[in-house]
C-alpha positions in Angstrom: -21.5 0.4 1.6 -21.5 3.0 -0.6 -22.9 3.0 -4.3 -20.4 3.4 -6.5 -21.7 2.7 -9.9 -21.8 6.6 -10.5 -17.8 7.6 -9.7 -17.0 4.1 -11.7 -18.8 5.3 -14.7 -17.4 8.9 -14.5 -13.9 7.7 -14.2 -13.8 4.8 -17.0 -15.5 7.7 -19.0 -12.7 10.1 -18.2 -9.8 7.4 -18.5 -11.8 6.3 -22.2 -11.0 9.9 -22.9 -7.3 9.9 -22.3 -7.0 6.3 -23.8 -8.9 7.3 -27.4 -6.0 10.1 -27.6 -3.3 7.6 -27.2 -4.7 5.6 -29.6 -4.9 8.4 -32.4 -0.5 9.5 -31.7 0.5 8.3 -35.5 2.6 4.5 -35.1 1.2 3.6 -32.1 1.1 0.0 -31.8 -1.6 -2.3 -29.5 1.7 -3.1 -26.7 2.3 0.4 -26.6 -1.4 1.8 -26.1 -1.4 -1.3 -23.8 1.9 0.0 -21.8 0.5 3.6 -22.0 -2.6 2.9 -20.9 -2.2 0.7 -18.1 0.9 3.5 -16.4 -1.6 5.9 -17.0 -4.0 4.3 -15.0 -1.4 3.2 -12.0 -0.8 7.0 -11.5 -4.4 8.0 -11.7 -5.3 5.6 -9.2 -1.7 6.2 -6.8 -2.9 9.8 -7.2 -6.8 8.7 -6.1 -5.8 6.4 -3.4 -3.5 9.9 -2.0 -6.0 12.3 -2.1 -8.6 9.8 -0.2 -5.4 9.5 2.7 -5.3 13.1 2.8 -9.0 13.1 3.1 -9.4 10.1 5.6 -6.1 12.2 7.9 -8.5 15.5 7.5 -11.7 13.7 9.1 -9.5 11.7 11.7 -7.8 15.0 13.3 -11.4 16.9 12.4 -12.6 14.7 16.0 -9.5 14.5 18.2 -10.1 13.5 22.1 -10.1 15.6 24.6 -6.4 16.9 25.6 -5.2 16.1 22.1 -3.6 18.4 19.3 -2.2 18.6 16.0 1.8 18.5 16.2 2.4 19.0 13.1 1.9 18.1 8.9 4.3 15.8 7.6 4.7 14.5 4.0 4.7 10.6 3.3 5.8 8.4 0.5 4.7 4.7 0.1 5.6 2.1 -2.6 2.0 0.4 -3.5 0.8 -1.9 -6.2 -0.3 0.7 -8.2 2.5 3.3 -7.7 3.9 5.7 -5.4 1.6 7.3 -2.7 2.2 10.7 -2.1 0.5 12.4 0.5 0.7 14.5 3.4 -0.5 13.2 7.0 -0.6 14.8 10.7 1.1 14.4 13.7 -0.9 14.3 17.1 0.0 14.8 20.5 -2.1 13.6 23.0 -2.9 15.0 26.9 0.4 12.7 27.8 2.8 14.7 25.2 2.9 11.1 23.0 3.0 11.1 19.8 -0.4 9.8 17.7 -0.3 9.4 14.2 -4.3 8.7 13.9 -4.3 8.0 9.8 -1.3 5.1 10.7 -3.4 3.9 13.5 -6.9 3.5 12.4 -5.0 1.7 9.2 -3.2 -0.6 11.1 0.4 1.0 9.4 3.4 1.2 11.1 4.6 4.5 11.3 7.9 3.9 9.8 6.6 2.0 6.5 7.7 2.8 3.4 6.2 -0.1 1.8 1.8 -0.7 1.7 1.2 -4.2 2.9 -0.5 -4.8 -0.5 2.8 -4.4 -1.9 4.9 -6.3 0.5 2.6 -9.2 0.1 3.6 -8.6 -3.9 7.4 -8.7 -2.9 7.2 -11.5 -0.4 5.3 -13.6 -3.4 7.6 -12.4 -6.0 10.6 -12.5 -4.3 9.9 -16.3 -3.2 9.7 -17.2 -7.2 12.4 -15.3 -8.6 15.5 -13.2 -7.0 15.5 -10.3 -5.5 16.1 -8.5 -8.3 13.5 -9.6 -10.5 11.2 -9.0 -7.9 12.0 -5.5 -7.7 11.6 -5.0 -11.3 8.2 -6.7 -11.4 7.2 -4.1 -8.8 8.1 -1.4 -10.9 5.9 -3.0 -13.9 3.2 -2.0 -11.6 4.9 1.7 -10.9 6.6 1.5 -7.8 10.6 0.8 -7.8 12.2 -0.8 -4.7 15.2 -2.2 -4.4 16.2 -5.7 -3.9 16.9 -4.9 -0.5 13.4 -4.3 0.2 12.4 -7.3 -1.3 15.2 -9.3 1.1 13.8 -7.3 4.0 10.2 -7.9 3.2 11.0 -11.8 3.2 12.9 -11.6 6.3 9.7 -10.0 8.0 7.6 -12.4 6.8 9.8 -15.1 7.6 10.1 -13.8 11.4 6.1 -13.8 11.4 5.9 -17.7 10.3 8.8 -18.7 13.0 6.5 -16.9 15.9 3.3 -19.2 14.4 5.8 -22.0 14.0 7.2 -21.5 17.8 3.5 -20.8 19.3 2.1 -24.1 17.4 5.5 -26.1 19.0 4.8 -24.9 22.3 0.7 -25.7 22.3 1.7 -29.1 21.0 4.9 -30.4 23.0 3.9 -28.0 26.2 0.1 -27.5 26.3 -1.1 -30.9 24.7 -2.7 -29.1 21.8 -3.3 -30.9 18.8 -2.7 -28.7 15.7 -6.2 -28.1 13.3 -6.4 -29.9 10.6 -7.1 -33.6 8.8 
């Protein structure tokens, strides 16, 4: 694990910075510097959290296997709990002529996501509580916007996942004999 006391100190001090000069704009009220404040540091850290993909995508394709190559750079955009992602990530093909995308893989992404699981796990929460809508909008409060849709769809998913562990748990009871854990 890597120290990071350092970096945490240098960025508080940095974001301290850009706080102080919200709070010295004439009328500014606690909700605002509040509401200010806490956007501001969404998109510093969506922006962070990019640039260390880009990094992480760099390093991956730096040590591709034998009979692989880089395809191609494609541009990605995910909805997260902090804010939009925005970063750039490459496209391998391996000795087979398949297609490898090494940053999805070693992150355990689908390919076709548009969504983090971080946030999803936000939506499928929220979106259990409160309508669709509402969901969406709470995201948003955190910097991403989705649509309702997305929160429907992220609910569906999970509720797909629980009726697989719902039919696996049926059929090691009733076929198998196996008592479910638990008291």
């Amino acid at each position: 694990m890597h120290d990071t006391a350092a970096p945490w100190a240098e960025a508080s001090s940095l974001l301290a910075s850009s706080f102080y000069d919200f709070l010295n704009e004439d009328g500014m009220t606690f909700e605002e510097f509040e509401s200010r404040s806490i956007a501001y540091g969404h998109a510093a850290i969506a922006d962070a959290i990019s640039a260390a993909l880009e990094r992480k995508d760099k390093s991956l394709c730096a040590d591709l296997p034998d009979g692989c190559k880089v395809h191609d750079k494609r541009p990605k955009m995910l909805a997260s709990e902090v804010g939009d992602l925005s970063f750039s990530y490459r496209r391998v093909r391996d000795a087979y002529g398949n297609t490898v995308i090494p940053l999805a893989d070693s992150l355990d992404l689908p390919w076709c996501s548009r969504v983090t699981p971080g946030a999803r796990s936000f939506l499928v929460d929220a979106g259990a509580d409160v309508s669709y809508q509402k969901a969406a909008n709470l995201m948003a409060r955190r910097g991403s916007r989705v649509s309702a849709t997305t929160v429907m769809n992220s609910l569906r998913v999970a509720g797909a996942l629980c009726a697989e562990e719902d039919a696996e748990l049926a059929e090691d009871l009733f076929a198998n004999g196996v008592a479910p854990q638990g008291e």
